[in-house]
ZADO-260403 format. One line per field, with one value per residue (C-alpha): x, y, z. Coordinates in steps of 0.25 Angstrom, whole numbers, plus 5000, padded with zeros to 4 digits. Example, Ala and Ser with C-alpha at 12.3 -4.5 7.8 and 13.67 -1.06 7.14 Angstrom:
residues 2
c1	[5049/5055]
c2	[4982/4996]
c3	[5031/5029]
end
This chain:
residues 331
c1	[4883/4889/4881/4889/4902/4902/4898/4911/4919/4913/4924/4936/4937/4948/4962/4964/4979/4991/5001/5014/5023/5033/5020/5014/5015/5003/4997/4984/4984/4969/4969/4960/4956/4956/4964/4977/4988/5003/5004/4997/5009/5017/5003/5006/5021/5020/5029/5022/5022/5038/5042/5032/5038/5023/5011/5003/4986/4980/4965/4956/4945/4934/4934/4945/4933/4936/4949/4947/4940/4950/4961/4953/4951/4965/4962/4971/4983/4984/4975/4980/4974/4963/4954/4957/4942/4941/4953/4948/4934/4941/4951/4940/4933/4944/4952/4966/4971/4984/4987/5000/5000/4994/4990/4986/4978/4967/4959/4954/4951/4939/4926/4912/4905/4890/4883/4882/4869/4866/4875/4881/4894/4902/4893/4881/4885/4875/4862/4870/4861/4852/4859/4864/4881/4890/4903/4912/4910/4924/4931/4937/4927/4920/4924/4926/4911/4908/4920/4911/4899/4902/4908/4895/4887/4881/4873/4878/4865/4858/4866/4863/4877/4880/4892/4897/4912/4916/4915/4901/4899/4903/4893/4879/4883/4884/4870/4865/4863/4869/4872/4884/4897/4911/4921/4936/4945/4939/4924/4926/4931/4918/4909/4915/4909/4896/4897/4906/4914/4911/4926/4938/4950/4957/4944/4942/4957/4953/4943/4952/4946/4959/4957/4970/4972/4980/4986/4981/4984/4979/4987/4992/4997/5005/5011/5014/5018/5026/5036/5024/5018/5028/5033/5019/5021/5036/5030/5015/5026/5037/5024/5019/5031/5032/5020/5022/5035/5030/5039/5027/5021/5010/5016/5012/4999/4996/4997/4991/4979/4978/4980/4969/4958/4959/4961/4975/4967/4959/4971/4978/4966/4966/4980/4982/4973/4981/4993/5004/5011/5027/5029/5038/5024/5014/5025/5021/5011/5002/5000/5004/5011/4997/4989/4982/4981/4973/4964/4959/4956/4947/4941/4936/4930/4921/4916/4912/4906/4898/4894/4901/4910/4906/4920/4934/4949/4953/4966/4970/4985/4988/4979/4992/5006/5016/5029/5025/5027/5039/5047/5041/5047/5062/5062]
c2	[5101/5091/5081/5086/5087/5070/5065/5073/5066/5051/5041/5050/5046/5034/5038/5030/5019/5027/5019/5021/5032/5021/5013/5026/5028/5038/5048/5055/5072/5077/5092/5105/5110/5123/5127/5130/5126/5129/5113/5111/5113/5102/5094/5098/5095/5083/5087/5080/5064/5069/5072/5062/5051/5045/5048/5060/5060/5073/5072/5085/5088/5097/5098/5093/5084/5076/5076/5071/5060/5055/5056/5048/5037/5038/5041/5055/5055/5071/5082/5096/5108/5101/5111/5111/5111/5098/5092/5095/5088/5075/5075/5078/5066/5058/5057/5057/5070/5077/5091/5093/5104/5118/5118/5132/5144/5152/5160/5167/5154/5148/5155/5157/5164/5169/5171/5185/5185/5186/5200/5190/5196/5197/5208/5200/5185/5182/5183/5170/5161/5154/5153/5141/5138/5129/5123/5112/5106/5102/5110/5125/5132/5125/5129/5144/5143/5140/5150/5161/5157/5158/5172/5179/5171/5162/5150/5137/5131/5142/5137/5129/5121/5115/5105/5109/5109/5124/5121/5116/5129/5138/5132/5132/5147/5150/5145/5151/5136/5143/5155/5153/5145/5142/5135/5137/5137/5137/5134/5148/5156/5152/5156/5169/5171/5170/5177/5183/5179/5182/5184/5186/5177/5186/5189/5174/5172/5185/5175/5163/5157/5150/5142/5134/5120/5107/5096/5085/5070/5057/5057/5042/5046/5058/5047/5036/5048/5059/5061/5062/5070/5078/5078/5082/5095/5099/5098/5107/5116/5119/5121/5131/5139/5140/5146/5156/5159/5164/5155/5147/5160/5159/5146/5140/5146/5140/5125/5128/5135/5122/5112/5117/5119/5134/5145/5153/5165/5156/5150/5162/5168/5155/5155/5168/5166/5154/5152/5142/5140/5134/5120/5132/5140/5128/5121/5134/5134/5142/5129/5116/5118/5120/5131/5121/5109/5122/5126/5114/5112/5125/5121/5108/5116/5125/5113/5106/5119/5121/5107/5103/5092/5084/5085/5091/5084/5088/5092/5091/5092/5078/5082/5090/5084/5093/5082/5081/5094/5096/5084/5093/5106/5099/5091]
c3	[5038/5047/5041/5030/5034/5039/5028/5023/5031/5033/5030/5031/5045/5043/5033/5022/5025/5019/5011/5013/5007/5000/4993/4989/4972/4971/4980/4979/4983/4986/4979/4975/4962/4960/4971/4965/4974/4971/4973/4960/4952/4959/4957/4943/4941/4948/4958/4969/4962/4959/4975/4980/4970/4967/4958/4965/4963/4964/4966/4967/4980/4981/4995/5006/5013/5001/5002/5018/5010/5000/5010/5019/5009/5007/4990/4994/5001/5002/5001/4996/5001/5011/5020/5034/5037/5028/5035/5048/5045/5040/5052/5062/5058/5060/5046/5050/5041/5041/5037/5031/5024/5022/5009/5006/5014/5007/5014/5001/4994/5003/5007/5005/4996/4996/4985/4979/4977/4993/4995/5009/5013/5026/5030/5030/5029/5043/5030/5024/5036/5030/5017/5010/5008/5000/5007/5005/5020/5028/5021/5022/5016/5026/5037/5032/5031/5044/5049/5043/5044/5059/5058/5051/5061/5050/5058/5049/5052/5045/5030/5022/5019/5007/5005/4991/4987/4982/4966/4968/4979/4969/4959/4969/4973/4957/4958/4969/4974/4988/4994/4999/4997/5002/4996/4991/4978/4964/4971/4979/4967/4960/4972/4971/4958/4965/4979/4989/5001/5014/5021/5011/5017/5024/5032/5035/5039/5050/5055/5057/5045/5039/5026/5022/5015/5019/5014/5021/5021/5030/5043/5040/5024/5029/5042/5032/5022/5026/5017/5005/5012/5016/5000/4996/5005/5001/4985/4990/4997/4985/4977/4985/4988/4972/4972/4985/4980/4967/4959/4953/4948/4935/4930/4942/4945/4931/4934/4945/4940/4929/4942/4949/4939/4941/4927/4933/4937/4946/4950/4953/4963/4970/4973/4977/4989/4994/5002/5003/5017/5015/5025/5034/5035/5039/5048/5058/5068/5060/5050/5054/5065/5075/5065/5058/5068/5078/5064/5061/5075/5075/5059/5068/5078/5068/5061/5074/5079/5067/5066/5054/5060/5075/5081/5079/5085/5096/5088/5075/5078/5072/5061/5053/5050/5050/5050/5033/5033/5040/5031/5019/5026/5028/5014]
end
């Protein structure tokens, strides 16, 4: 696995040079599909090239280790909704990341699911030793797995670990290809159709088995950059109180539903699961404030201690920017 896990992150090492805000006539925004965000609609409307005053590029992901990548090249200028694990991976290898944003929380919306045909549940998960698994590695369903894995007392040297994104998970459980999977968003949805999860979200959460999103950008494009930064997040955060506050309502969850690649239904269970802190929540200590510096200092600590990565930081307190935030916040 950690073979694995380096070749995910060879070459992300060094940021890409930003150009400046006042030459800038494009950017490029990494994204999901099938993860229907309430920002879609303003991807949609174009209300982000109108507040930004330049041509936006939305480019969809499988995973956020790829997003690490492109943002390394410098071919992405921001990613929406990137893992912390996969954050963490690409800032632990040296790629000079910033948070700047809580995306979404979703502690319903990423797990692992074992195939039906086993009878595996929480009462009995120690009989998946030996057995094989499918996981998008760096990422959050990542770590998750490792989290539980280590709580049924589940040897990761006794797996058989796989490195498939979810879509493709979903598809080698369907086939009995595997036994068991993790993964998030539409890729999870499918694998329920085929197994059973192990802990619900809330039993996860009870664990300290957190599972948010962020908005993440190289550390030099957010210094040169703050104020498109700081834009990008005033636009995600109107975008998202519209949704929260209810004033969106089905015409919203309709586009969407169509932005995603998801049919409304779809849509509609994959929102309800998700939650959007306001700029006022996440400047508290709880987010960006010292909550998430402390977490991805203990998601570093997992993967070095199962093998995963070779070495944390020391801190990864210059690792999130709050200043974007706060000029978002007071604009």
């Amino acid at each position: 696995m950690k073979k694995l896990m380096t070749a995910l992150v060879a070459g992300t090492a060094l940021s890409a040079s930003m150009v400046p805000a006042q030459a800038m006539d494009e950017i490029t925004i990494a994204y999901f599909l099938e993860w229907p965000l309430p920002m879609m609609e303003a991807k949609a409307s174009g209300a982000y090239d109108e507040a930004l005053g330049m041509k936006v590029n939305w480019v969809s992901f499988d995973t956020g280790t790829a997003m690490s990548a492109a943002m390394a090249s410098g071919d992405v200028q921001i990613a929406v909704s990137q893992g912390i694990p996969p954050f963490v991976v690409a800032a632990s290898s040296g790629q000079d990341l910033q948070v700047v944003d809580v995306a979404v929380t979703y502690s319903e919306n990423d797990n692992c699911v074992v195939s039906s045909g086993l009878e595996i549940d929480k009462t009995n998960a120690s009989e998946l030793a030996g057995k094989k698994v499918a996981i998008p590695l760096g990422t959050a369903a990542h770590y998750g797995f490792l989290r539980q894995m280590d709580h049924f007392g589940v040897e990761i040297s006794s797996l058989e670990v796989v490195d498939m994104a979810p879509p493709e998970g979903a598809v080698a459980l369907a086939q009995g290809a595997i036994d068991f999977a993790c993964g998030y968003g539409g890729g999870l949805t499918r694998m329920k159709d085929y197994g059973n999860v192990l802990l619900t979200g809330a039993e996860k959460e009870d664990l300290g088995i957190l599972v948010f999103d962020v908005t993440s950008t190289p550390s030099a494009f957010a210094a040169q950059n703050p104020d498109v930064v700081a834009t990008f997040l005033k636009v995600t955060a109107e975008a998202n109180a519209r949704w929260t506050s209810g004033e969106g309502g089905e015409e919203m969850l309709a586009v969407l539903a169509k932005e995603s690649g998801l049919d409304l239904e779809a849509a509609r269970d994959a929102i309800s699961t998700m939650g959007f802190p306001s700029l006022e929540e996440q400047l508290s200590a709880k987010w960006m404030d010292g909550g998430i510096q402390s977490f991805m200092k203990g998601v570093a600590d997992v993967f070095v201690n199962s093998g995963s990565i070779g070495a944390s930081q020391p801190s990864y307190e210059t690792n999130v920017n709050i200043e974007t935030m706060r000029i978002a916040n007071e604009g």
